[in-house]
C-alpha positions as CSV (number, residue, x, y, z in Angstrom):
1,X,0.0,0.0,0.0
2,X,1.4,3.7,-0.9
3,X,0.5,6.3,1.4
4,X,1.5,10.0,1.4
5,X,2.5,11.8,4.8
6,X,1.7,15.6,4.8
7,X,4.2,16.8,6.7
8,X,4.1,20.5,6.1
9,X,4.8,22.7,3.3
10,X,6.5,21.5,0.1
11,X,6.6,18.2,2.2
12,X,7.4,14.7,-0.6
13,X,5.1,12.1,-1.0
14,X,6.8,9.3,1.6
15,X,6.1,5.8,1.2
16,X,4.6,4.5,3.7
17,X,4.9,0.9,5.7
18,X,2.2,-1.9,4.4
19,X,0.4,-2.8,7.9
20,X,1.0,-5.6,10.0
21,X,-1.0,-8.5,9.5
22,X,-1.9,-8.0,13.2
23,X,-5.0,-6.2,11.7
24,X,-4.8,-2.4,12.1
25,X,-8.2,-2.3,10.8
26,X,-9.0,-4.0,14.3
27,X,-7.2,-0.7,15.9
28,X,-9.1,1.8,14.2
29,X,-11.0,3.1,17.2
30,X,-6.8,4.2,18.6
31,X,-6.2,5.7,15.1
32,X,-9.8,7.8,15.8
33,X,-8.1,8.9,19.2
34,X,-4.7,9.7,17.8
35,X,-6.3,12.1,14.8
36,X,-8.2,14.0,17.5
37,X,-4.6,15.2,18.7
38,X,-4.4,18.0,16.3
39,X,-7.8,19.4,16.7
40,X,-8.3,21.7,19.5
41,X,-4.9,23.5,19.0
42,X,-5.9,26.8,21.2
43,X,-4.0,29.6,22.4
44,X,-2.9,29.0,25.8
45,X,-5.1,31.7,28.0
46,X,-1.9,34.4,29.3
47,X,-0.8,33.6,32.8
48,X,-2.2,36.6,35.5
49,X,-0.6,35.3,38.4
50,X,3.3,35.7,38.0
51,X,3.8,33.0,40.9
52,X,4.8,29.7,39.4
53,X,2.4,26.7,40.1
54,X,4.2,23.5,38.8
55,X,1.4,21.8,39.8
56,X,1.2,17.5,40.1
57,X,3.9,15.5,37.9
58,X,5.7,18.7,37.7
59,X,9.3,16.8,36.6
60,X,7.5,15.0,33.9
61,X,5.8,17.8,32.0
62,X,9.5,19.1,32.2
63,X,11.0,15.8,31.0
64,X,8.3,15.6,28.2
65,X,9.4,19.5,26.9
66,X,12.8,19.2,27.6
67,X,14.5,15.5,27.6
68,X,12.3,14.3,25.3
69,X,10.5,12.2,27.5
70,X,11.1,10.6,31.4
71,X,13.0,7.6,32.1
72,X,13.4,6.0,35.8
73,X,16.4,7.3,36.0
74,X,15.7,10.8,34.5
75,X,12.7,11.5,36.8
76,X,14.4,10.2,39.6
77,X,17.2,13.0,39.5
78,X,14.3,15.9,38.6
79,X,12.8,14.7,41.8
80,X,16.1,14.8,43.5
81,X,17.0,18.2,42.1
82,X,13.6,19.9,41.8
83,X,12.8,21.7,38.5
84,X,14.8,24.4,39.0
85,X,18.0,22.7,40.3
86,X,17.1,20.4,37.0
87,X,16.8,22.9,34.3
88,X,20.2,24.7,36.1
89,X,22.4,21.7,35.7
90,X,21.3,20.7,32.4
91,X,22.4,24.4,31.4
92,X,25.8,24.4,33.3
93,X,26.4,20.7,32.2
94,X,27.8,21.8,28.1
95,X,30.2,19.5,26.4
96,X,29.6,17.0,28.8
97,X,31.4,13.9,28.8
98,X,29.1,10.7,27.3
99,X,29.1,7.6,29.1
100,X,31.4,4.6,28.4
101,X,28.9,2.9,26.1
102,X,27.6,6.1,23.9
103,X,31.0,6.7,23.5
104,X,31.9,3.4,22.2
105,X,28.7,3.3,20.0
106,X,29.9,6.7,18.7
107,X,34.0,5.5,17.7
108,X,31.5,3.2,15.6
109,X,30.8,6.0,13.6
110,X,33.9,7.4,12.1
111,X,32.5,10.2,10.0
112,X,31.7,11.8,12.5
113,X,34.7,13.3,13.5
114,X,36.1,14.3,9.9
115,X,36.1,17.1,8.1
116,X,34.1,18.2,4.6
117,X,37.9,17.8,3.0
118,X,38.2,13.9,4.4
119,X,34.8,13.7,3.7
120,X,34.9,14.7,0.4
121,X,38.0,12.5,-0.2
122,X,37.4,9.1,1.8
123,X,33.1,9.2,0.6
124,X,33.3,10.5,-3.1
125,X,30.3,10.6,-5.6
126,X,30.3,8.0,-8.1
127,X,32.6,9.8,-10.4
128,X,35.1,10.6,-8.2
129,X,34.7,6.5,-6.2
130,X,35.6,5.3,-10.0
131,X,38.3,7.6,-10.4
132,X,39.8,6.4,-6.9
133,X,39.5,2.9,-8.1
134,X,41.9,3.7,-11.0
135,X,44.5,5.1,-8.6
136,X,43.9,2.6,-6.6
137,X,43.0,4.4,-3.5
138,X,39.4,2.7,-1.4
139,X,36.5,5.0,-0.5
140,X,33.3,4.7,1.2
141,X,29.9,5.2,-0.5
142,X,28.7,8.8,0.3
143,X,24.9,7.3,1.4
144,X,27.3,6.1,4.7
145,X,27.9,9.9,5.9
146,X,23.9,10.5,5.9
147,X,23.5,6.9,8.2
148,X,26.1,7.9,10.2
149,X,24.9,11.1,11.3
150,X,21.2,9.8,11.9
151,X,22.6,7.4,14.0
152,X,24.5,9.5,16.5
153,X,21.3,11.7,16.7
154,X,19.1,9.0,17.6
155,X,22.2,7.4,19.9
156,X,22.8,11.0,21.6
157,X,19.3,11.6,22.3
158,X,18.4,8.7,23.9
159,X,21.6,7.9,26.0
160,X,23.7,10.7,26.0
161,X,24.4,12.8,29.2
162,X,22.4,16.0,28.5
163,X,19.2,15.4,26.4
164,X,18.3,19.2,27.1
165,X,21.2,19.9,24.7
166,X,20.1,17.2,21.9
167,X,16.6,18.7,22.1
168,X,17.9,22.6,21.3
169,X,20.3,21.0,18.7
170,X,17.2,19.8,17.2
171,X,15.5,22.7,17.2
172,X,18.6,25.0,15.8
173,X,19.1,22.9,13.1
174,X,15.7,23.1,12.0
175,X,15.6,26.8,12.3
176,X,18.6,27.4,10.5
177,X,17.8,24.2,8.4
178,X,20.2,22.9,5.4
179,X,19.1,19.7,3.1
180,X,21.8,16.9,2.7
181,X,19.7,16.6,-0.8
182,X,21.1,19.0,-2.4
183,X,24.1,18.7,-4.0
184,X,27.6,19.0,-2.2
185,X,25.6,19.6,1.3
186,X,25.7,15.9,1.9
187,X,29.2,16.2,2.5
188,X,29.2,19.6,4.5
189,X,26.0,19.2,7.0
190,X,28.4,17.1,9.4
191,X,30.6,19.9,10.1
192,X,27.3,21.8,9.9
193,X,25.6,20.1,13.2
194,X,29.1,19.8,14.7
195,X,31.0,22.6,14.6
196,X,28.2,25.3,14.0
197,X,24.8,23.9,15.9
198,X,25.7,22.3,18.8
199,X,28.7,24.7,20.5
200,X,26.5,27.7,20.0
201,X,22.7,26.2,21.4
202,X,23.9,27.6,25.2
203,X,25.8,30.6,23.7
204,X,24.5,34.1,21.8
205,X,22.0,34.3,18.9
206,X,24.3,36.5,17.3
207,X,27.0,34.4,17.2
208,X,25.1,30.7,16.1
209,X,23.8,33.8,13.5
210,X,27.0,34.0,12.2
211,X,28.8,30.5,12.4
212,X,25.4,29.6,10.2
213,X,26.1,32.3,7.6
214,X,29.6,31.3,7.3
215,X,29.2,27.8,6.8
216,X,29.5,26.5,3.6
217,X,26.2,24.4,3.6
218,X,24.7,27.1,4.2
219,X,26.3,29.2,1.9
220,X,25.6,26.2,-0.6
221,X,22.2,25.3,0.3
222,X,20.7,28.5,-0.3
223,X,23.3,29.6,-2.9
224,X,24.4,32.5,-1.7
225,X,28.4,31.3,-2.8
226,X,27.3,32.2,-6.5
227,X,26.0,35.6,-5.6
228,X,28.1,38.2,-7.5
229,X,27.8,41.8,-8.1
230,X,26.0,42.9,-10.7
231,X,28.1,43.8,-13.8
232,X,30.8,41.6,-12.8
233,X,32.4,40.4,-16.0
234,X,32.0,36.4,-16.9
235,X,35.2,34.9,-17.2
236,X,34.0,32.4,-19.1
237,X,34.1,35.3,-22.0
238,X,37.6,35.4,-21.5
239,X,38.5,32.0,-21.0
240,X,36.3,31.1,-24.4
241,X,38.0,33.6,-26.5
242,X,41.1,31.9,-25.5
243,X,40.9,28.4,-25.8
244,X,37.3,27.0,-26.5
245,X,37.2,23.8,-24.8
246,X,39.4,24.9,-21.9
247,X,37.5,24.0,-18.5
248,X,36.9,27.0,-16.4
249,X,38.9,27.9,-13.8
250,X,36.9,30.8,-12.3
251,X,37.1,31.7,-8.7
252,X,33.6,29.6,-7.7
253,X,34.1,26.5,-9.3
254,X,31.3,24.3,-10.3
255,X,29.7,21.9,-7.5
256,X,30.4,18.8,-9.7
257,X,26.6,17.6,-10.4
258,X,26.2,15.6,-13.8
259,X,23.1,18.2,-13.7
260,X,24.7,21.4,-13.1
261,X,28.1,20.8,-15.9
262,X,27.7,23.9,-17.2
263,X,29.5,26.8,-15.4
264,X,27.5,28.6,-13.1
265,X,25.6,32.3,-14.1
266,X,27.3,35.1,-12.6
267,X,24.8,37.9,-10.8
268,X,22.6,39.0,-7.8
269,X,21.3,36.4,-5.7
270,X,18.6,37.0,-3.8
271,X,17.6,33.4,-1.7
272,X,20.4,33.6,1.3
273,X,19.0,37.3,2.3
274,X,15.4,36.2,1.9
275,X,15.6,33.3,4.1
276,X,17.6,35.4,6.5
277,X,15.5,37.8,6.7
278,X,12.0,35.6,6.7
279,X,13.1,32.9,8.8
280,X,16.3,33.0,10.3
281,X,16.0,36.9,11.9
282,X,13.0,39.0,11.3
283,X,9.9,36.8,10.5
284,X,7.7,37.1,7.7
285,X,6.3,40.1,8.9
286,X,9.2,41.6,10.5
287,X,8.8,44.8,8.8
288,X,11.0,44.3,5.9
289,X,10.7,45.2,1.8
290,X,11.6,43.7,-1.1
291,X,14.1,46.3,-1.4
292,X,15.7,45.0,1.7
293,X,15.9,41.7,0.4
294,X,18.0,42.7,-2.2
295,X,20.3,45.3,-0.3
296,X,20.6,42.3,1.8
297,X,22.0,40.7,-0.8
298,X,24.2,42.9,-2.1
299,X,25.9,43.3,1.6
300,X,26.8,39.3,1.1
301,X,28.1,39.2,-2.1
302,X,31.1,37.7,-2.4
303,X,30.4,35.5,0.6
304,X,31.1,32.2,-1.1
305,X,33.3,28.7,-0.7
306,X,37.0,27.9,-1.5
307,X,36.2,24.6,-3.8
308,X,32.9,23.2,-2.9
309,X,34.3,19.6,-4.2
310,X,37.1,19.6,-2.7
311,X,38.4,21.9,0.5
312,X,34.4,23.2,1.1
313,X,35.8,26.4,3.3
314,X,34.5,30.1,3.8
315,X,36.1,32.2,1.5
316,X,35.6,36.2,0.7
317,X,36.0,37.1,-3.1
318,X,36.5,40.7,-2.9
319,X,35.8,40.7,-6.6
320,X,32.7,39.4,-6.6
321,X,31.2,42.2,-3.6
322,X,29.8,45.2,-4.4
323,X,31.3,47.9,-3.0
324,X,28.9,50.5,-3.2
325,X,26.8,51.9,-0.5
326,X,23.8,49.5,0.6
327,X,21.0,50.5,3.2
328,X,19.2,47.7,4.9
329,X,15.6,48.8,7.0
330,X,16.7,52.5,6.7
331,X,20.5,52.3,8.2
332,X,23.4,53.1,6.0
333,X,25.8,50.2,5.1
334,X,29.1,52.6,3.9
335,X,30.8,52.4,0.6
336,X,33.8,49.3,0.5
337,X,33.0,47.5,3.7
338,X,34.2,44.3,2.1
339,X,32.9,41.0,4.1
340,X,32.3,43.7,7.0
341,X,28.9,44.7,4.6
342,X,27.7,41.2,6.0
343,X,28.7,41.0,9.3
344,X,27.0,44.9,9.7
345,X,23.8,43.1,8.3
346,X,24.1,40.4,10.9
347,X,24.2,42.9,13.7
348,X,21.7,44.7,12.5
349,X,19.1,41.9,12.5
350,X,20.3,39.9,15.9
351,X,19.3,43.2,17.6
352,X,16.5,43.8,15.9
353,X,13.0,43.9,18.1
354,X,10.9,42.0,15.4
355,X,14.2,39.3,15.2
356,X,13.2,38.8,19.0
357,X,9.8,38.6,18.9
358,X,9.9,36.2,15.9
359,X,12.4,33.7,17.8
360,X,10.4,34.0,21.2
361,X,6.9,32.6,19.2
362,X,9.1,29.8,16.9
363,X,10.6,28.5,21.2
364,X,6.9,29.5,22.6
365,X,5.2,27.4,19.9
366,X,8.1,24.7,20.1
367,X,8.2,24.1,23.8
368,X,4.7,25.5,25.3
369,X,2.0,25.4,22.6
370,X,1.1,25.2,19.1
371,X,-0.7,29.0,19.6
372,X,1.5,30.3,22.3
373,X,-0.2,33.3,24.1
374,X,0.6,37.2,23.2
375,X,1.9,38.2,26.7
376,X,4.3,35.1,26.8
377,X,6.1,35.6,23.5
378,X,6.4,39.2,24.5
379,X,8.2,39.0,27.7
380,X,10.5,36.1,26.1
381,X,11.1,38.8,23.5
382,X,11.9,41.8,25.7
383,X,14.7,39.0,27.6
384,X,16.1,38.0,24.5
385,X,16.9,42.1,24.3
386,X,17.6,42.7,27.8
387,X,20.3,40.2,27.4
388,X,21.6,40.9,23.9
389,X,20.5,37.6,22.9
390,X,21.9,35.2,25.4
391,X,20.2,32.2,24.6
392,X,20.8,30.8,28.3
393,X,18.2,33.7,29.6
394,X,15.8,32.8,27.0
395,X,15.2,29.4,28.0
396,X,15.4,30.3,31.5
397,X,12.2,33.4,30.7
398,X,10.2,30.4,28.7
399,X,10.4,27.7,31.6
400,X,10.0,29.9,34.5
401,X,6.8,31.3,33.1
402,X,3.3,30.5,34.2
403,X,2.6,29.2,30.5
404,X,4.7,26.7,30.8
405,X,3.4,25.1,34.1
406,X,-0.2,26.1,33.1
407,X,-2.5,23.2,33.0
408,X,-4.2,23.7,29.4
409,X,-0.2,23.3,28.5
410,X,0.6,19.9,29.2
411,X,-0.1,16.9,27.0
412,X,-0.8,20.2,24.3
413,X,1.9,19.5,22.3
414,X,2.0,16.8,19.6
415,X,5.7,14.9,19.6
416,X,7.5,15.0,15.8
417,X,8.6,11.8,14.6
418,X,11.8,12.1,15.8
419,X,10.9,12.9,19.6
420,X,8.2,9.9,18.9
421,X,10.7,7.6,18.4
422,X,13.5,9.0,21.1
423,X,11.0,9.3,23.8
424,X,9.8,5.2,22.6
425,X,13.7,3.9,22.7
426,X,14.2,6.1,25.9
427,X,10.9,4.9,28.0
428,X,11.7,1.2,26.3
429,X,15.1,1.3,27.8
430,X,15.8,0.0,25.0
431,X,19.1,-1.5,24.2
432,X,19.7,0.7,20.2
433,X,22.4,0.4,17.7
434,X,20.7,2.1,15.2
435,X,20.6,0.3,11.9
436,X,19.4,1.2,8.3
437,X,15.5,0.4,9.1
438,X,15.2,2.4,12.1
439,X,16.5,5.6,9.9
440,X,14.4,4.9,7.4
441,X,10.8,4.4,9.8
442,X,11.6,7.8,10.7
443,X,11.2,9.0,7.1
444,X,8.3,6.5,6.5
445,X,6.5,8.9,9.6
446,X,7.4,11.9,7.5
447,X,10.8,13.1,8.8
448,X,13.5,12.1,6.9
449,X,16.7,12.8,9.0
450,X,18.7,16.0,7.8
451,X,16.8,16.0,4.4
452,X,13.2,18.4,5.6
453,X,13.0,19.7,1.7
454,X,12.3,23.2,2.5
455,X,14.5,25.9,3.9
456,X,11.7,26.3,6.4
457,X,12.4,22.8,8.2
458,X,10.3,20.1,9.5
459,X,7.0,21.8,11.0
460,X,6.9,22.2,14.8
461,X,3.4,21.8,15.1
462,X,0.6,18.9,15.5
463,X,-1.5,19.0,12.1
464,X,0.9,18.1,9.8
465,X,2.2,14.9,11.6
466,X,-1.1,13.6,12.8
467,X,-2.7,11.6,9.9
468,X,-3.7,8.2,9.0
469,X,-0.9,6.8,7.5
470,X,1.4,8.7,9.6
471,X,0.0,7.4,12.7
472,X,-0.2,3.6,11.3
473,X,4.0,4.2,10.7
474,X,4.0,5.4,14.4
475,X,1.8,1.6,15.2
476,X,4.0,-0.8,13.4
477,X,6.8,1.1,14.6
478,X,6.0,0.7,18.1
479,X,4.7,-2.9,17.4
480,X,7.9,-3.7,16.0
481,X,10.4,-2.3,18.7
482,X,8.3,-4.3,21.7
483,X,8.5,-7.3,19.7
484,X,12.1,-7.4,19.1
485,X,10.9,-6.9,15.0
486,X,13.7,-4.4,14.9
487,X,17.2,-5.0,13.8
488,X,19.5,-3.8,16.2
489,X,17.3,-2.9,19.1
490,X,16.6,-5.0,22.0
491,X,13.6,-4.8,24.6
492,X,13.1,-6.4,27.8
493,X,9.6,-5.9,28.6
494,X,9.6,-7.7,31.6
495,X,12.0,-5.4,33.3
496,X,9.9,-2.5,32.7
497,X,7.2,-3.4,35.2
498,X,5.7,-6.1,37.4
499,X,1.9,-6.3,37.3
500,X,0.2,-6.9,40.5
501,X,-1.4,-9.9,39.0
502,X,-0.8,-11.4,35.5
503,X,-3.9,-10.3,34.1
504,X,-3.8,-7.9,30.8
505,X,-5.4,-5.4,33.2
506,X,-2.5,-5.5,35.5
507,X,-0.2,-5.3,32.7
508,X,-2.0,-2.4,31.1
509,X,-2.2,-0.5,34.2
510,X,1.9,-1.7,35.1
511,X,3.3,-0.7,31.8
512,X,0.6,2.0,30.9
513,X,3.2,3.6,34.1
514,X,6.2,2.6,33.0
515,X,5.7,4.1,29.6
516,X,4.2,7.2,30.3
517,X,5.0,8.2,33.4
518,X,1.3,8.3,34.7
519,X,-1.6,5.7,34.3
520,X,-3.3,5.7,30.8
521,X,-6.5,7.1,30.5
522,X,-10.1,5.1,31.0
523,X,-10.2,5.6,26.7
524,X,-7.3,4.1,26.1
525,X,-7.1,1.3,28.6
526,X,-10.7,0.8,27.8
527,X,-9.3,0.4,23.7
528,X,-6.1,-1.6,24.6
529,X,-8.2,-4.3,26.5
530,X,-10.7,-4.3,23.4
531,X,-7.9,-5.1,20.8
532,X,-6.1,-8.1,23.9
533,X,-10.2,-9.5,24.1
534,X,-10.3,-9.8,20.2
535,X,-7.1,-11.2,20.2
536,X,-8.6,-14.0,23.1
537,X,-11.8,-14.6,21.7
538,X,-9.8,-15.0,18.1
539,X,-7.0,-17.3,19.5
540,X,-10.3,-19.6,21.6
541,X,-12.2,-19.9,18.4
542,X,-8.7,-21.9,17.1
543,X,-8.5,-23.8,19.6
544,X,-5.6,-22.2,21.1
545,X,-4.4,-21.0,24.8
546,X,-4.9,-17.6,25.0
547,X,-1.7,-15.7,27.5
548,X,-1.8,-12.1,27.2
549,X,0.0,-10.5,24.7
550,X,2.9,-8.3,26.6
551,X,4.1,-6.7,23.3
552,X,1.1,-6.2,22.1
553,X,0.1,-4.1,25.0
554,X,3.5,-1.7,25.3
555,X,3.0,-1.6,21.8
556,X,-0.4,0.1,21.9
557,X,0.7,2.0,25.0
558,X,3.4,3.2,22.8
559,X,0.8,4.8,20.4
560,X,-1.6,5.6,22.5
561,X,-2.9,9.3,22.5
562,X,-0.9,9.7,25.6
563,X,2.2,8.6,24.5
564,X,2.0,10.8,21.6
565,X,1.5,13.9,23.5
566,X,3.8,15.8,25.4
């Protein structure tokens, strides 16, 4: 069966998993639960008490926003700590070291740690694999880096030591979000995550601002490393006139695709300064012109890469700026700044009050509620300004708020597919080395790893991922994991919980805890027992024992409504 997930905008068709002959059909009345998830997406009412209530099961709405999800473990230190002494020590606790084991699992992964150059040299494309072959030199297939990658996600979410970190890596990357689809950026989005994302998520805006303008994947992705001056002359003229079938050897050479041979047109580009200004800074209706854009533009020209193919590093080509006065939302950008044009620009915008108010609604809407009230995205705002965009006092203004704690904001949130599965491995305890299939169920959901197809990311709110044939990805995928169906990944079910009798009650009420965190609602207990009686009644009609069926119950638990909430 095919099946298309809407994901968001300009989302692919995905193909989708066939169903497991364990009947879904029998499990439509849980699929009716789940697509009532997205419905009743309300603003939060604004807070008028400015005392904090955290109210009951305090540390796991906190877990559920901000470690993807509670484990024993996990809760029991929140309870230790408190919320506060929580939150504190996930922000002090930066480069912290991973245990023994993640750090073993990680070694496995040897991409990891190189650079775009080894990258490009030990994983070639298949021109450049068949050109090592004749020299007589081994590479890798490039499809590895991409697996790689995934897997140390997955792996550092659900057992490395701060998962407050892995969550804001998450949500950088998909702010300031490059596609390892196109082109060359397969090679560069390592060095992306590792050395632009991740040190700057407890740092300044301004600063993870400019690391991402820098970088070539994003110069690549968005094209801004082909944006000349206007005027400039085309050496390919010259070059021509000289030798026709000479291969140019302009200062941006070509990126190397079979469908892009042809040298690349010189001129204005205009894509790096929109997306700056619409989604990375300002917002959509941050106040900006279409005059900006391109005065925007024109400040980065020259902004560009040294080699895409082969040394993939920031490089300046004074040539190709224009030196001419700019002005961007009414300030003056002077005559031959040079590379300084775009690092005014950058300033401008990480100070601007419509950049703070725009990043205080995408964290409000990320980590409180798909319509997050007025008041609370305006007094993350004004500390975003108050602290020149320390990103540390951010987080600190959107937890300690009453919004946060309020009752209408737990359970509001919808988990993406990503958080889905982490938050499933972690309450599993599940023992992962992430292979192929479990990449590739994450894509089946709708959220390919490193490859959302639109500079605007992955969406970070409930309608898009909460769909039929979404939801019957998120089924078999849970089915699968409790059943030991996936390759890799190991569940012991029995040391999750001990029923108080062996009943499928008792085991829906032991693991319905274990799971969540809190016992499942009347609904879905009331569902889960339905689909185990079905199951009994089927298996008597055979002629066959009937024991409960363990998997199946953490497996439905797994996709209850509850479960996918946070």
């Amino acid at each position: 069966m095919r099946r298309v997930v809407e994901a968001g905008r300009n989302f692919r068709p995905v193909r989708g998993l066939e169903p497991m002959p364990m009947r879904i059909a029998s499990l439509c009345p849980l699929l009716v639960v789940l697509l009532s998830c997205a419905k009743g997406a309300h603003p939060l009412p604004s807070a008028s008490e400015p005392a904090l209530a955290f109210g009951p099961d305090a540390e796991v709405h906190l877990l559920q926003r901000l470690a993807f999800g509670p484990t024993p473990a996990s809760l029991e230190e929140a309870r230790r700590l408190g919320v506060r002494g929580w939150l504190e020590a996930r922000l002090a606790s930066v480069a912290a070291a991973p245990s023994p084991a993640l750090e073993a699992r990680l070694r496995d992964l040897p991409t990891l740690t190189l650079s775009t150059r080894e990258l490009l040299r030990d994983y070639p494309a298949k021109k450049g694999r068949e050109q090592a072959l004749l020299d007589g030199r081994e590479t890798q297939r490039p499809v590895l880096i991409g697996l790689e990658l995934s897997a140390a996600k997955v792996l550092r979410a659900v057992e490395g030591p701060n998962a407050l970190e892995e969550v804001l890596v998450d949500f950088w990357f998909n702010h300031f979000n490059v596609s390892a689809d196109k082109g060359a950026v397969r090679w560069m989005v390592t060095s992306y995550e590792r050395d632009v994302i991740r040190p700057h998520v407890f740092g300044r805006f301004r600063d993870l601002l400019g690391a991402t303008a820098k970088h070539p994947a994003m110069l690549f992705y968005l094209d801004n490393w082909r944006s000349t001056r206007d005027g400039m002359p085309d050496p390919r003229e010259r070059l021509a006139r000289r030798r026709a079938s000479m291969t140019l050897d302009m200062e941006m050479d070509d990126d190397g695709d079979d469908d892009e041979a042809s040298p690349p047109k010189l001129g204005l580009n205009e894509n790096y300064a929109r997306e700056l200004l619409e989604l990375h800074t300002l917002g959509v209706d941050g106040g900006y012109t279409q005059a900006d854009v391109r005065e925007v533009a024109r400040c980065f020209t020259g902004w560009s890469i040294r080699r895409p193919r082969k040394d993939a590093e920031f490089a300046f080509r004074r040539r190709a700026h224009d030196t001419a006065a700019k002005q961007v939302l009414g300030q003056a950008i002077p005559a031959r700044g040079g590379v300084e044009d775009g690092e005014r620009v950058l300033d401008l915008l990480a100070r601007h009050p419509a950049t703070a108010r725009h990043l205080a609604l995408k964290l409000a809407r990320r980590f409180v509620s798909d319509a997050p009230p007025p008041a609370l995205v305006e007094r993350v705002a004004k500390a975003y300004l108050d602290s020149d965009g320390d990103l540390r006092t951010v987080y600190r203004a959107l937890v300690w708020s009453p919004e946060f704690w309020a009752p209408e904001a737990r359970g509001a949130k919808v988990k993406t597919p990503f958080e889905f599965v982490v938050s499933a491995l972690r309450a599993t305890r599940a023992d992962v080395t992430v292979r192929p299939r479990l990449v590739q169920a994450l894509a089946r959901m709708g959220e390919p790893l490193y490859r959302a197809p639109a500079p605007t990311g992955f969406p970070e709110v409930a309608a898009p991922w909460v769909n039929s044939g979404a939801l019957v990805a998120r089924l078999n995928f849970s089915l699968d994991l409790v059943s030991g169906r996936l390759p890799g990944t190991r569940v012991a079910l029995a040391s999750l919980a001990t029923p108080t009798s062996p009943t499928a009650e008792g085991w829906v009420d032991a693991l319905g805890v274990a799971l969540l965190g809190t016992p499942p609602s009347e609904e879905t207990r009331a569902t889960i027992l339905s689909a185990l009686s079905r199951r009994a009644q089927s298996a008597s009609a055979e002629g066959e024992p009937a024991p409960v069926d363990v998997p199946l119950i953490a497996g439905l638990l797994l996709g209850s409504p509850e479960f996918q909430k946070q």
